[in-house]
C-alpha positions in Angstrom: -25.4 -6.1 7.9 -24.6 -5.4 11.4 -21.9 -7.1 13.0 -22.7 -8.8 16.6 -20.4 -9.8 19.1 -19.7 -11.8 22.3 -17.5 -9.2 23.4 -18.1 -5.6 24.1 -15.9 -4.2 20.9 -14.8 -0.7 23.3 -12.3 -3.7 25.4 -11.2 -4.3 22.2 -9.9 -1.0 21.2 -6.2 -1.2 22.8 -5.8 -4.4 20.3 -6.7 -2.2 17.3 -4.6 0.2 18.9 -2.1 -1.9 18.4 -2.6 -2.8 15.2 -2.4 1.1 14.3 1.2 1.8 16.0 2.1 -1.2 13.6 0.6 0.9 10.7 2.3 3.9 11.4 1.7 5.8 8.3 4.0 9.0 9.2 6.9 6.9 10.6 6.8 8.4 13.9 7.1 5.3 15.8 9.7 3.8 13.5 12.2 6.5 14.9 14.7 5.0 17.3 14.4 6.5 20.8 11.1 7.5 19.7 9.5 9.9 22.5 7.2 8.3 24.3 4.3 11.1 23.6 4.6 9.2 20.0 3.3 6.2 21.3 -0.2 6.9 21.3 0.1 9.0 18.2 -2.8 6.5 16.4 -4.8 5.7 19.4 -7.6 8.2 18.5 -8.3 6.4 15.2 -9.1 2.8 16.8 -12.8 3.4 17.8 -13.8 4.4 14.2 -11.9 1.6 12.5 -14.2 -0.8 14.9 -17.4 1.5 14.0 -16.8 0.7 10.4 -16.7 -3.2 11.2 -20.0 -3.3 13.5 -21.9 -1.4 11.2 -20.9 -4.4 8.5 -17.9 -2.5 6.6 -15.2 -4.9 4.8 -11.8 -4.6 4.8 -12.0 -2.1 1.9 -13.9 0.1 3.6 -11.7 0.3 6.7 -8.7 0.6 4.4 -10.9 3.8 2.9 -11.2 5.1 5.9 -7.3 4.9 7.1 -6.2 5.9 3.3 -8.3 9.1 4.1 -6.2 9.6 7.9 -3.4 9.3 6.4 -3.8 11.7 2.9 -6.4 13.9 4.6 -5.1 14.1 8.2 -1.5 13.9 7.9 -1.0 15.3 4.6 1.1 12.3 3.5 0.6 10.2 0.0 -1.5 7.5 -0.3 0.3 4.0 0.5 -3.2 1.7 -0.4 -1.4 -1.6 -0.2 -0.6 -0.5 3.4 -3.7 0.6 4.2 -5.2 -2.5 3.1 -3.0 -5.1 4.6 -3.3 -3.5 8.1 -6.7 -3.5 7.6 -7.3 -7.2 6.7 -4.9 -8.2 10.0 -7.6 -6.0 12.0 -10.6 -8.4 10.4 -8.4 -11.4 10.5 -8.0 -11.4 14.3 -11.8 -10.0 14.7 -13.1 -12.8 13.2 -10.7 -15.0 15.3 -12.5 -14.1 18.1 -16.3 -14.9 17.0 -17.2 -11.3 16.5 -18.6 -12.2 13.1 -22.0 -12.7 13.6 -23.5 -16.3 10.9 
């Protein structure tokens, strides 16, 4: 099922952003005095995790798709439960906003 929405998802990508420095799967935002080069170290990922969701994807499948950034990309172990919860908060404040489609 594709997803519609009242709003154009691409104004919604610095809010998943967000959601993704909160994720921070290599730590690099956790680092006190972190540079500020780090800060838009996930950034790239957002538009893909809202691709998922418009084409219909769960919360599964957009914790598949950041389980595979973060063993594939970064070369760091897989932290599922992570993963997961991040993604849920992404479809949690999605839905909030009507972007579910009935």
């Amino acid at each position: 099922m594709i997803v519609e929405s009242k709003t154009d998802p691409y104004k919604l990508v610095p809010h998943v952003q967000a959601f993704l420095r909160s994720w921070d799967p290599i730590g690099v935002l956790s680092i006190e005095d972190a540079p500020e080069s780090a800060q838009d170290e996930y950034d790239s990922y957002a538009p893909g995790v809202l691709s998922i969701y418009l084409r219909g994807g769960s919360a599964s499948d957009i914790a598949d798709y950041l389980e595979g950034i973060r063993t594939k990309n970064m070369c760091v172990p897989p932290f599922r439960s992570s993963d997961e919860a991040i993604a849920s908060e992404i479809l949690v404040w999605w839905n909030g906003l009507g972007g579910a489609a009935a």
